[in-house]
C-alpha positions in Angstrom: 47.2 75.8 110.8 44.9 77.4 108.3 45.2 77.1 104.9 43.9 78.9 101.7 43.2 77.7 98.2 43.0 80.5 95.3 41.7 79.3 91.8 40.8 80.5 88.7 37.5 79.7 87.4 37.1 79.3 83.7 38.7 76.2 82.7 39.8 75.9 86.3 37.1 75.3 88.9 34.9 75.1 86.0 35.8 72.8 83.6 32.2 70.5 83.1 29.3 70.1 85.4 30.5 66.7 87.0 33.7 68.1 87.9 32.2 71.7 89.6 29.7 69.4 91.7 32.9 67.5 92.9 35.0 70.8 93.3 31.7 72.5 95.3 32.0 69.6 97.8 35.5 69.3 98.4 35.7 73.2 99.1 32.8 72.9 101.4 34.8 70.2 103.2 38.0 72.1 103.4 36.2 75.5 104.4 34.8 73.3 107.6 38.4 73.0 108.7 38.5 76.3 109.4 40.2 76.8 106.1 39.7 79.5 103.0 38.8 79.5 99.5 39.2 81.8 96.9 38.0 82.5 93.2 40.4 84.5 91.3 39.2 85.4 87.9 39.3 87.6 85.0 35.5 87.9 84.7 33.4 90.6 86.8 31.0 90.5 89.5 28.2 90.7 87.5 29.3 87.2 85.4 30.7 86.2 88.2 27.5 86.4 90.2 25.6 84.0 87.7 28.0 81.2 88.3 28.1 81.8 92.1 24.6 82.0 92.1 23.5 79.2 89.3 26.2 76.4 91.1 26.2 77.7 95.0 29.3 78.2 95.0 31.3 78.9 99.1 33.8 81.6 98.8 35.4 83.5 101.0 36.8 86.2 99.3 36.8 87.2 95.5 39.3 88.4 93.2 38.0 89.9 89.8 38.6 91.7 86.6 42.3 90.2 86.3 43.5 91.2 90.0 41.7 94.6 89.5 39.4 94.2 92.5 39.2 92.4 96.0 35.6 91.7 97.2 35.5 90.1 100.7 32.4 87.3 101.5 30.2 90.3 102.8 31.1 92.4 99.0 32.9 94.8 101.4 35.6 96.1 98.3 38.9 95.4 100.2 41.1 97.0 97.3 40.3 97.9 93.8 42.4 99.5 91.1 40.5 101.8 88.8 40.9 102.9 85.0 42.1 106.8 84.8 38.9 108.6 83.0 40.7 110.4 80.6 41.8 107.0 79.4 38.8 105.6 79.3 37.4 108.2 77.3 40.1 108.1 74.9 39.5 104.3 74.2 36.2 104.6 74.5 36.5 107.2 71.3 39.0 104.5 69.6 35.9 102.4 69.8 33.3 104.1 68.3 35.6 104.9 65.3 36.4 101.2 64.7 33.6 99.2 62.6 35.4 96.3 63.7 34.6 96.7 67.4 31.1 95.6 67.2 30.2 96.2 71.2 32.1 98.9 73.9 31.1 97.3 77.6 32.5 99.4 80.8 32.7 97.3 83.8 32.7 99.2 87.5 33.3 97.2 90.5 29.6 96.0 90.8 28.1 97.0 87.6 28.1 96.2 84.3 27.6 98.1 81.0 27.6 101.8 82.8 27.7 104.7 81.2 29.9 107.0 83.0 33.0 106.5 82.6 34.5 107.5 86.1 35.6 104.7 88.3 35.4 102.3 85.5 37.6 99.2 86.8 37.8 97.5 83.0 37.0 98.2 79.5 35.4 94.9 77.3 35.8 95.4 73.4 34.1 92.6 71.6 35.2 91.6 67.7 34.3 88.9 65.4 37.4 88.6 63.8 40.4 87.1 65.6 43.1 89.0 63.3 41.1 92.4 64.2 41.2 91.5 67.9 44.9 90.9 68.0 45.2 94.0 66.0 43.4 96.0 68.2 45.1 94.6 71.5 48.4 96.0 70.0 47.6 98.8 69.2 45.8 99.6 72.8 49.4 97.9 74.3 51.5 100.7 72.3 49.5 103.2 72.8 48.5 103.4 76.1 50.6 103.5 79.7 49.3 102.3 83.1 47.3 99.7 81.4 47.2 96.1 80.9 45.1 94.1 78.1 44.1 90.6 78.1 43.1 88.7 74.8 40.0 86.0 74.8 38.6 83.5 72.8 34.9 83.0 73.2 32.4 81.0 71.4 31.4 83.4 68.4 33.7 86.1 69.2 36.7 87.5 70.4 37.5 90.4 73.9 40.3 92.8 74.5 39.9 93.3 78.2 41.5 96.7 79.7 42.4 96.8 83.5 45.1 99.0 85.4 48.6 98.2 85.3 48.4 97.7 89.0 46.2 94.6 88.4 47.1 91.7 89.8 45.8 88.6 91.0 48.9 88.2 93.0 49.1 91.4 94.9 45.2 90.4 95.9 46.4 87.6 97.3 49.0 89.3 99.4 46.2 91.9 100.9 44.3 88.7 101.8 47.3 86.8 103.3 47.9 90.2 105.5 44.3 90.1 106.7 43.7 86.7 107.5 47.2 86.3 109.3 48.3 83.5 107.0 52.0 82.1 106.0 53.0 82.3 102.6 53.7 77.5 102.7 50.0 77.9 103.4 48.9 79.1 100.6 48.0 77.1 97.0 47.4 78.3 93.5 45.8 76.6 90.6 45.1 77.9 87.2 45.3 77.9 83.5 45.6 80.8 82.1 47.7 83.5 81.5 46.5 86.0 84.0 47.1 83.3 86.5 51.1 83.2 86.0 51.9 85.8 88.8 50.1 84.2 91.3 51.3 80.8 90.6 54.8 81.3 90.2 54.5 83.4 93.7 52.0 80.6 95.4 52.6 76.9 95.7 51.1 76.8 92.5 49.6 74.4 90.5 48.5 74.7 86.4 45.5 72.3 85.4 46.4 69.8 82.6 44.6 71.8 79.8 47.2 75.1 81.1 48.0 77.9 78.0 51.6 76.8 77.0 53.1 79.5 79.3 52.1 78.0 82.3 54.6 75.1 81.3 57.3 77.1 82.3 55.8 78.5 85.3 55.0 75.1 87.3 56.0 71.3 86.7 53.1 70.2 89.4 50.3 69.7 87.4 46.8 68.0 88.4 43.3 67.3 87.1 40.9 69.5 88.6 40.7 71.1 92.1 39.0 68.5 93.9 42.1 66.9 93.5 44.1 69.2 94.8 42.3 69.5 98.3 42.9 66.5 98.3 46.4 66.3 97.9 46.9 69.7 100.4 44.4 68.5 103.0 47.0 65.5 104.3 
């Protein structure tokens, strides 16, 4: 009967180069058995598309911008959940007024840095400091509805990611299940971070060994990378 892996992919799929070669082949093994694959990630298409592109990776469907948008393999947009305008204009203005906030990026489903702000499907604010960015994610979280905000640690700098409240990488996975025909003990989860926890508590689900702490309490199954886990699901 088929099956379907979703996984994250920073810190997830990808966690070195050795390990993605090793994850590539054992998806491209488990997609000949008729089965499906899935990367479910907070990044956008755009980013998204560099990694796909730069590692070949097989997918059969997408899920992006922290469950805020379902491509299918052909990039037909199965469901999407976008940002009100009004609300993106008002934290766009928040921006602008905030010396701290050193770059404004607004994503849409396939496009990156637009300048309209209609159908905008997450807002990227960009800091140096990682006191300001935690200041500035609370004060987006109090005072705005319908929205939910995700906190990053990069290399140099810090993000406050917007999406919709409806966001979810869970809910993506349900709109999959109901087109592919697929039973819920079919399905597998892995992850690591905190936009992963709905879909892992939901979905057989499985939280690499480098997890945030609040995957802990999620899932006691735990494993090294996903190679592993088709593996361990393919039996």
């Amino acid at each position: 009967m088929k099956k379907i892996l979703i996984s994250d992919y920073d810190g997830t799929f990808y966690q070195n180069d050795r390990d993605i070669k090793k994850n590539i082949d054992k998806v491209n093994e488990f997609r000949t058995l008729d089965n499906l694959f899935v990367l479910a990630t907070g990044r956008s298409y755009v980013d998204l598309k560099q990694k796909i592109d730069k590692y070949e990776i097989p997918y059969d469907y997408l899920i992006l911008n922290h469950g805020a948008l379902l491509l299918s393999k052909d990039l037909e947009i199965i469901k999407v959940f976008t940002l009100d305008k009004e609300l993106v204009d008002s934290i766009l203005e928040y921006a602008n007024n905030d010396k701290d906030i050193y770059d404004v990026i607004l994503i849409s489903a396939f496009d990156k840095n637009v300048t309209d702000t209609l159908n905008i499907v997450k807002i990227m604010l960009k800091l140096y400091s990682y006191d300001k960015a935690l200041e500035v994610k609370n004060y987006i979280d109090k005072s705005y509805t319908n929205i939910k905000s995700y906190f990053i640690s990069e290399d140099n700098h810090y993000l406050v990611e917007v999406v919709s409240s409806e966001a979810s990488k869970s809910l993506m996975i349900d709109k999959i299940l109901d087109k592919e025909e697929i039973v819920k003990k079919n399905v597998y989860t892995i992850g690591d971070g905190i936009n992963d926890i709905e879909m892992i508590r939901d979905y057989n689900g499985y939280r690499v060994r480098n997890s945030c702490k609040e995957l802990v309490s999620v899932t006691d199954r735990v494993i090294d990378n996903v190679s592993d886990l088709i593996s361990r699901i393919s039996n």
